[in-house]
C-alpha positions as CSV (number, residue, x, y, z in Angstrom):
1,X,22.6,-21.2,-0.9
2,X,18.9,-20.4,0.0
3,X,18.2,-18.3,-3.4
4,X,19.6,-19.7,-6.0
5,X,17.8,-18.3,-8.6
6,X,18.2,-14.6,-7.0
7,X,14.0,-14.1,-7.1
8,X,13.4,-11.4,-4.9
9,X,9.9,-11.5,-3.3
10,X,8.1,-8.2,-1.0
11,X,5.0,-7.0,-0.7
12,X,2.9,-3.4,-0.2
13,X,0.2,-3.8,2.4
14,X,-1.6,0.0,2.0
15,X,-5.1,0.6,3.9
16,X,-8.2,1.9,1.8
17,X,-7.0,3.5,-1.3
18,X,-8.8,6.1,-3.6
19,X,-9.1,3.6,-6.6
20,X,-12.2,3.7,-9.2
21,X,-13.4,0.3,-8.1
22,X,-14.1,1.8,-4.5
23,X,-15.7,4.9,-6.5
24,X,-18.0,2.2,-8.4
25,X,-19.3,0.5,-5.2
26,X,-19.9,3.7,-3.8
27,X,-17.2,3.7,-1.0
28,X,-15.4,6.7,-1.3
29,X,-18.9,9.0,-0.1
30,X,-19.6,6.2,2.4
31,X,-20.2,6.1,6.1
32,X,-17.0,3.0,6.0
33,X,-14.9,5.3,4.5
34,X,-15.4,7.9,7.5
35,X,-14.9,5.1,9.7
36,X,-11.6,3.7,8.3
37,X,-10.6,7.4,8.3
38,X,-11.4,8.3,11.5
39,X,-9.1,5.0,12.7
40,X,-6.1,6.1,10.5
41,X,-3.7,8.4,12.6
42,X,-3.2,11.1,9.2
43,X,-6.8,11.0,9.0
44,X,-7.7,10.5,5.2
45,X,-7.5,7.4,3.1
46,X,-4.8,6.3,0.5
47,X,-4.2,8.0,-2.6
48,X,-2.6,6.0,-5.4
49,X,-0.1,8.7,-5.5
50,X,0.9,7.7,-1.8
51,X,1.4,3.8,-3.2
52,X,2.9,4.4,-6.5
53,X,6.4,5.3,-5.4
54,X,7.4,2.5,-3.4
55,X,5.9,-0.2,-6.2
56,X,8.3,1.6,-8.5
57,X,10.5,1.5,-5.8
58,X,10.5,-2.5,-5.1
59,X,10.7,-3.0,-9.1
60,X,14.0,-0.8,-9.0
61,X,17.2,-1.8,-8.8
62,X,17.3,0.4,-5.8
63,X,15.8,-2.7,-4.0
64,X,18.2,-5.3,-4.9
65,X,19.1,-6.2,-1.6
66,X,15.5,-6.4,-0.1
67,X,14.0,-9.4,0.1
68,X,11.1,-11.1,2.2
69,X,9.8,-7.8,3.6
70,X,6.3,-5.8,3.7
71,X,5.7,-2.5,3.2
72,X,2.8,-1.0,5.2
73,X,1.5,2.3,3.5
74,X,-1.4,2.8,5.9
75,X,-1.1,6.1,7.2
76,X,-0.1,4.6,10.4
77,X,-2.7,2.3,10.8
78,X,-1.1,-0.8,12.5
């Protein structure tokens, strides 16, 4: 048995996300920002809105039988 103790392990990889330490630094009115936007397919950066589902849903029991993967919330960057 590989997993004997049953630990599940995945991971959310998002882009640049909306969060108040980008606002501190001054990111979010920033020429990088435009940049990172203009590169992403859906055109904007992250909201925290756009991660929080799928971190609620990897802590869910909805997940049980995922294991070993990554999540890319990037809108669509690759």
């Amino acid at each position: 048995m590989c997993c004997p103790r049953q630990i599940r392990v995945n991971s959310i990889n998002p882009s640049m996300v909306e969060t108040e330490g980008l606002q501190a630094l001054g990111v979010i009115e920033s020429d990088f920002r435009k940049q990172i936007e203009a590169q992403t397919p859906l055109g904007r950066i992250g909201q925290v809105q756009d991660i929080a589902p799928a971190a609620v849903f990897f802590a869910s029991s909805d997940s049980a039988w995922i294991t070993g993967e990554t999540l890319h919330i990037a809108g669509g960057i690759h």
